[in-house]
N, C-alpha and C positions, 0 to 999 in steps of 0.2 A: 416603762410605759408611762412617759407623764399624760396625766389628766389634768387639763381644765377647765373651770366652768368659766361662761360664758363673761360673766364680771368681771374676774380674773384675768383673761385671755385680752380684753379689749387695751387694757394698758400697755401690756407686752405685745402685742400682735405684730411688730416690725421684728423683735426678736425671735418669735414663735416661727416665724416663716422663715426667718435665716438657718434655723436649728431645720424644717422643714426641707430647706432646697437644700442641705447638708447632709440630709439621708435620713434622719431623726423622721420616727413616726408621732405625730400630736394629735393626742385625742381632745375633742372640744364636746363640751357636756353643758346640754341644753335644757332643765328639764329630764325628759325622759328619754332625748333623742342624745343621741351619740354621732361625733362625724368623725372622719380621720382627715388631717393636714397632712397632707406627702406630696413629695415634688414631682411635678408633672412635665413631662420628656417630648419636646416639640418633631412630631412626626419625620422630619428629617432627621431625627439621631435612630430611631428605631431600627431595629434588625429588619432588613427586608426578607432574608430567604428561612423561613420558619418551619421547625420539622412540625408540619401539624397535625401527622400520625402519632409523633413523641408528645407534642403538646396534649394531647386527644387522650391520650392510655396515663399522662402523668393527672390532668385535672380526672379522669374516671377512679383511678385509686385514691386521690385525695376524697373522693365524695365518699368513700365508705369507710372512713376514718370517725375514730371517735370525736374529731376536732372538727368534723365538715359542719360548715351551716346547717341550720334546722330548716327542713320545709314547713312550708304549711301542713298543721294540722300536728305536726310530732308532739308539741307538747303536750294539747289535750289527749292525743293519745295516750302517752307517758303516766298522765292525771292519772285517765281511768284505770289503767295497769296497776299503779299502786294503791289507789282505793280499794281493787277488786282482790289484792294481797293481805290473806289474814296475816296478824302480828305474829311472829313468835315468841314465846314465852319459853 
């Protein structure tokens, strides 16, 4: 998973994109913000006939995975969970 920051990126940026439309995911690191470079598939190549009962029931078990996005609010939750956990000793 290469990262780079934005300084960095700006030299290489013709090469970054060939690595990009070649499958390679590029992460570009702003500061605090994060983007992904990944190559983007002109409406005409996509699948038109899509199971979207399959699609539907495969993204609902990825969301209750330990690796699903965080919604709003989880990690303050999380916070208070372990502030409110005495230490073991």
């Amino acid at each position: 998973m290469p990262i780079y920051i934005i300084s960095e990126a700006k030299p290489k940026l013709g090469a970054l994109v060939k690595q990009a439309s070649a499958g390679k995911t590029i992460y570009l690191l702003n500061g605090k913000d994060m983007v992904a470079l990944v190559p983007a598939r002109p409406t005409h190549d996509q699948i038109s006939n899509l199971d979207v009962p399959e699609i539907n029931r495969r993204l609902a078990t990825s969301e209750q995975t330990p690796s699903a996005p965080w919604a709003r609010g989880d990690a303050a939750r999380l916070a208070k969970k372990v502030l409110r956990t005495k230490p073991v000793r």
